[in-house]
N, C-alpha and C positions, 0 to 999 in steps of 0.2 A: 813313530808308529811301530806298536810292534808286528815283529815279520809275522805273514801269516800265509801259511803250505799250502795253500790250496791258489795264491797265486802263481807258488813256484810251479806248482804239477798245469796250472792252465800255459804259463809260458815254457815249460818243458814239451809239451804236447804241439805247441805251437809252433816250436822250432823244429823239431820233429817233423811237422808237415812241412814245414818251408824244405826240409832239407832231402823230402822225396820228392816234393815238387821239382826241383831243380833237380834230380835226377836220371839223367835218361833211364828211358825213350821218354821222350819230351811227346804227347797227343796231340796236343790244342786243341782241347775237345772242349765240351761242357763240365764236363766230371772233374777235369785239370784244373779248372777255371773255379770250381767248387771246393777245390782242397788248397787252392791256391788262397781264398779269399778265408777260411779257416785256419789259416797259416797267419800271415804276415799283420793282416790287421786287426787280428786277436789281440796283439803287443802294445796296438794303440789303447784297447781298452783298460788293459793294466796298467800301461800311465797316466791316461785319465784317471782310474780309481785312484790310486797313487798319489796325483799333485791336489796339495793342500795350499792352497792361496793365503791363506792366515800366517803359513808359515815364513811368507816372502817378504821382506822387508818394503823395497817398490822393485820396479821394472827393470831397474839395470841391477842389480844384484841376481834377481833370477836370472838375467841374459847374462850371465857371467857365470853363473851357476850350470845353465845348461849348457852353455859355450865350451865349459871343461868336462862333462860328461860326454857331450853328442860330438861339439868343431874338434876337440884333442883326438879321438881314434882317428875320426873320421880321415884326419887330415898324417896321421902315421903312419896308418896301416896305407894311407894309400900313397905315399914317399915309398914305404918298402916293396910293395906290391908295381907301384913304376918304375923301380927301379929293376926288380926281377925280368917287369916286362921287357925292357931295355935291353935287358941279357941274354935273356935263353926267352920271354913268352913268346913273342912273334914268330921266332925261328919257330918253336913247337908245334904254333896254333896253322899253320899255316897259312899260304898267299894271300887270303882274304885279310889276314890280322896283320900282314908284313907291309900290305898296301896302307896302311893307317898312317899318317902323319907324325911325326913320333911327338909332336905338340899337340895332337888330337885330345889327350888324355887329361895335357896341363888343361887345357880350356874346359874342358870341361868337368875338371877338376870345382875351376872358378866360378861356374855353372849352378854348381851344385848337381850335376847327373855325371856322377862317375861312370859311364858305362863300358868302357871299353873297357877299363885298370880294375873295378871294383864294383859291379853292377847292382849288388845284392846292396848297398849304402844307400841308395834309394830312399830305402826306411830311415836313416840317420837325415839326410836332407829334409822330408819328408815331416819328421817327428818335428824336426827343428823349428821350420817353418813354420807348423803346425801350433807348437805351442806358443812363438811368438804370435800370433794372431789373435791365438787363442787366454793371454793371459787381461790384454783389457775386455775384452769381449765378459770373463767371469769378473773383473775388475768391478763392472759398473753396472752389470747386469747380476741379478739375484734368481738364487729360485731355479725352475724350471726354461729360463729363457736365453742363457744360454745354448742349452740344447735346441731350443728351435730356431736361432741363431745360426748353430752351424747345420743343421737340416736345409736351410735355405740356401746359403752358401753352397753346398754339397749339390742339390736339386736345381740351382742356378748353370750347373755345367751344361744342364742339357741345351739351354738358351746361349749360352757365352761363347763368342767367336772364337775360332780357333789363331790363337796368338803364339808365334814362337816365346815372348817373353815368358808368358803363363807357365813354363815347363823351367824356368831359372827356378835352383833350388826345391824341387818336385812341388813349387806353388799349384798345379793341379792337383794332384794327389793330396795334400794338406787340405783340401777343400773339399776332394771327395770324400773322405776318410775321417772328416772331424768330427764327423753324428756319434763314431763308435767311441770316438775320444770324450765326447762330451756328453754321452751315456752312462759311461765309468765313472765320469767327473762328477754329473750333475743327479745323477741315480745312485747313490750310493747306498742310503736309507735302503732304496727298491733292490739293487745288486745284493745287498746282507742276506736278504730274503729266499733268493736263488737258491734251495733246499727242499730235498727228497721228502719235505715232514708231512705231508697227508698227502692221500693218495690221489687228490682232486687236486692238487700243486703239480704234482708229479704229473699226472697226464696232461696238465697245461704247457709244463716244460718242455713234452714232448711234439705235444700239437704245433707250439711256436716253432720247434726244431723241425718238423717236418715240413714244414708251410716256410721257412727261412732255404732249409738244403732243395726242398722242390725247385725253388724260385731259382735258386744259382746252377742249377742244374738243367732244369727245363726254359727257362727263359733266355739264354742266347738261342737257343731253336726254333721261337715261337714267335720272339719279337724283337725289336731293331736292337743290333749287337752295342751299341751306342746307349741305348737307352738302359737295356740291362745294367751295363756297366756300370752308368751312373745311379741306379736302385740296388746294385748288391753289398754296399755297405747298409743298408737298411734289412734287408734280406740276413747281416749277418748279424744284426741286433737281436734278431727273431729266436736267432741260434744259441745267443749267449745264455740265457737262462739256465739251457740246459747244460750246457761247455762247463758253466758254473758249478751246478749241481752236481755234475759228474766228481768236477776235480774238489768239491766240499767232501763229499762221500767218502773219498780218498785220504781226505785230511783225517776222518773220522776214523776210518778202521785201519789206515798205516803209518796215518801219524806223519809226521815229518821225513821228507826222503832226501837225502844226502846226494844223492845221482839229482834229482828233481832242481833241488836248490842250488846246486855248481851250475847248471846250464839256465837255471835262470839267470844266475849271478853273473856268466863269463858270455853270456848272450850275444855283445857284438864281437868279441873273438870267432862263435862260432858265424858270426853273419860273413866275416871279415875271410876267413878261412875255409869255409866249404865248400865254394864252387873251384879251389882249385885242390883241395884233396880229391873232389867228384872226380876233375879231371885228369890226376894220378892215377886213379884209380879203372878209371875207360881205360887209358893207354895201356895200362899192365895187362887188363884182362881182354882187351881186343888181339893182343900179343899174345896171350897164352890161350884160350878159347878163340877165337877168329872174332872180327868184326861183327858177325853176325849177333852175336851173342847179344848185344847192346839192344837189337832192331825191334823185337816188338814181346820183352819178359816181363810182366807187371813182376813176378816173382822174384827178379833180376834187379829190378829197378828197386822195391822193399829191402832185398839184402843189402844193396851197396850199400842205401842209404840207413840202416841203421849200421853198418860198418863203419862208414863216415862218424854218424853222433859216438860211437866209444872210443878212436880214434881220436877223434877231437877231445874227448875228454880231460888226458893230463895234457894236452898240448894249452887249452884254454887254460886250467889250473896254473898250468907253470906260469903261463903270464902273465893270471891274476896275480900270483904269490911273488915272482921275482920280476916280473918285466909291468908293474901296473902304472909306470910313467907313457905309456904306450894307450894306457885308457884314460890317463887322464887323472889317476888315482894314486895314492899314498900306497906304500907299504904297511901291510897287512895280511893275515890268514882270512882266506875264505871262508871255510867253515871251521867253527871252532871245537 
């Protein structure tokens, strides 16, 4: 398939948000809750768009296929990253983090919820799971029905007992999350469309986007935080049209962006590496500005976090270009 810029700018933009998200001052508000869900499971929609079933041989070739894309970081960055913790992170993070098991992390390594060693992987478990579920489901279903496949699945959280198994390998989240994977997947025709070209398109885009961000914003306030939760991946469908349009528009009048398409490209670098540059970066400046600094700067919390994405930027580079056994990948230039 050839590449095409307007996915790089919607997963540029997406990381982006994931990476002020994680930034302190952390709210937990509604607003958090809305830039969070315009972050993270934006990514699923671009691999939905993305996978082409025609192109899969059968079923253990794609699980071997995604096994070296998704199970190889997954499982590097986070040998390096427990081993750093092992070193200096617990000492750093304080009491809270030194009382952890120091097997805490292998287990749940094995788990699939890295959280303690690498929390932001989530999405790599998550994707994984995800698309395992979701490859017979397109296998043998045609059409439109898949997606109403994983709508149900999705819509079935609100019924389904809470099981600690459910959380191995983010099997919930794979379930909540598959509407927008299999929106991208199975709307493709529909997603082309997503464009500023009459002016009655255009105000549609918006109406969805306002009636999608309303919902993720106002509805933890209004109605059971539980239920919300499970209707905000539908909520962010609502959004996509325009998410689309926006980053189409972009294709149109600047073409291809070189910033844009590295950080789509080095993606789980930056997932793998940002919350502990954030946290170099609190520590330095609660040192030289005071503590205070951190507690309540929406201004504060913007800069760090685009400081972080330039930052990260030849750091991801580097290790697509020389360290890309670490992804999973061949040696190669990024952009050519």
């Amino acid at each position: 398939m050839k590449r095409q810029a307007w996915l790089d700018y919607i997963k540029f933009f997406a990381m982006t948000l994931v990476v002020v998200y994680h930034t302190p001052p952390r709210y937990d508000n509604a607003h958090e809750v809305a830039l969070f869900n315009m972050g993270a499971p934006v990514f699923f929609f671009a691999a939905g768009y993305l996978f082409n079933i025609a192109k899969q041989k059968d079923f253990f070739t794609f699980l071997g296929h995604r096994a070296r894309q998704i199970l190889v970081p997954y499982t590097t960055f986070f040998i390096i990253f427990y081993a750093l913790w092992l070193a200096v992170g617990r000492r750093m993070a304080g009491p809270e983090e030194q009382a952890i098991d120091v097997l805490t992390p292998l287990w749940q390594f094995v788990q699939g919820t890295p959280d303690v060693v690498l929390g932001p992987f989530w999405f790599l478990a998550a994707l994984f799971t995800m698309q395992v579920i979701y490859y017979p489901i397109k296998r043998y279903l045609s059409g439109y029905l898949p997606l109403v496949v994983a709508l149900l699945l999705s819509l079935g959280l609100l019924v389904m007992p809470d099981v600690p198994w459910f959380r191995y390998w983010n099997l919930d989240k794979a379930f909540l999350y598959m509407p927008i994977y299999a929106f991208g997947n199975c709307c493709r025709p529909l997603v082309d469309k997503f464009e500023f070209s009459t002016s009655a398109r255009s105000l549609l885009w918006v109406l969805l986007a306002v009636m999608g961000l309303g919902f993720l914003i106002i509805a933890p306030l209004t109605i059971d935080r539980a239920v919300a939760y499970v209707l905000a991946p539908e909520a962010v469908i609502l959004v996509l049209p325009f998410y689309t349009a926006v980053c189409k528009c972009l294709e149109d009048r600047c073409g291809t962006s070189r910033i844009a398409q590295t950080v789509a490209i080095t993606g789980i670098t930056y997932l793998a590496l940002q919350n502990y540059l954030i946290g170099v970066i609190k520590i330095v400046a609660a040192k030289l500005l005071g503590p205070a600094v951190l507690d309540d700067s929406i201004l504060f919390k913007i800069v760090i976090a685009l400081v972080v994405m330039a930052v990260l930027y030849p750091l991801a580079l580097f290790i697509e270009r020389y360290l890309p056994f670490l992804l999973g990948k061949r040696y190669k230039k990024v952009v050519k």
